[in-house]
Residue, then its C-alpha position, 0 to 999 in steps of 0.5 A: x500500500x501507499x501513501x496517497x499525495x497532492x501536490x501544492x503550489x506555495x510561496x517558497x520559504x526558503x530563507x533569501x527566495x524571492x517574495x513572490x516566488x513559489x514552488x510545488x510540495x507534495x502534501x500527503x493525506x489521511x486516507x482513512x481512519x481505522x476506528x478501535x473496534x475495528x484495530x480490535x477485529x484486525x488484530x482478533x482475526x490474526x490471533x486466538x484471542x477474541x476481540x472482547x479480550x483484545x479490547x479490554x486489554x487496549x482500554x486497560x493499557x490507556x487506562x494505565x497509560x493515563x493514570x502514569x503519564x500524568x504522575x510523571x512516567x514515561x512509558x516505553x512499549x519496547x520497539x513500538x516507541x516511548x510516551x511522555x508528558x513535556x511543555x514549557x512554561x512562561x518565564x520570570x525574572x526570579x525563582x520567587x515570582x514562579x508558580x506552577x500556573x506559569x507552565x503552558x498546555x501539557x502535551x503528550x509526546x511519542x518517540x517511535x520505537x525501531x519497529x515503526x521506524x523500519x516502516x518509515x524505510x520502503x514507504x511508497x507514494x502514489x499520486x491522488x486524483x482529486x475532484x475540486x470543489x470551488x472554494x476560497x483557498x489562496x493556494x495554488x492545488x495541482x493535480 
């Protein structure tokens, strides 16, 4: 399988490049989204497990996964990749001025294990064929 792309005509940013200069990316698309029932029934059809079982252990891993990240864990699942919690915060001109309602919006961050990575090796890109509805859009799409 491949990833489907488009090609779009934007303003070059290429540090010096001229203003009005612009240049053809390849923008890649979501092709479809793979729901838990339906990752569950994948993953029941290629073990003995049923997809009831295979269920309750994925919500017991989130679950986990949850109730860990935010008491300060990272959580590494082998070659599959690691979890964590990182943000920043605003900064101040002395320790005494800092309170915790200084730190920004959480985020959960995933570091790829090999496993993924090695699928990031042989990807291949195919083309999409879109069909265009007229709409408000400053770029330029090609197709």
């Amino acid at each position: 399988m491949s990833l489907k792309f488009s090609l779009v005509h934007r303003k070059d940013m290429t540090k010096g490049a001229p203003a009005d200069r612009k240049l053809y990316y390849g923008l890649t698309r979501v092709s479809s989204r793979l729901d838990l029932e339906k990752l569950c029934d994948a993953i029941a059809s290629r073990s003995t497990a049923s997809r009831g079982d295979i269920k309750l252990v994925l919500e017991g891993l989130i679950y986990e996964m949850c109730s860990k990240l935010t008491e300060g864990y990272s959580i590494s699942l082998g070659s599959f990749g690691t979890f964590r919690i990182t943000n920043g915060s605003k900064g101040v001109a002395t320790p005494e001025e800092f309170n915790a309602s200084m730190f920004n919006k959480g985020r959960i961050t995933f570091s790829a294990g090999t496993m993924l990575r090695g699928a990031l090796k042989d990807l291949k890109y195919e083309k999409m064929q879109v069909v265009t509805v007229e709409e408000q859009c400053d770029k330029e799409h090609v197709y």
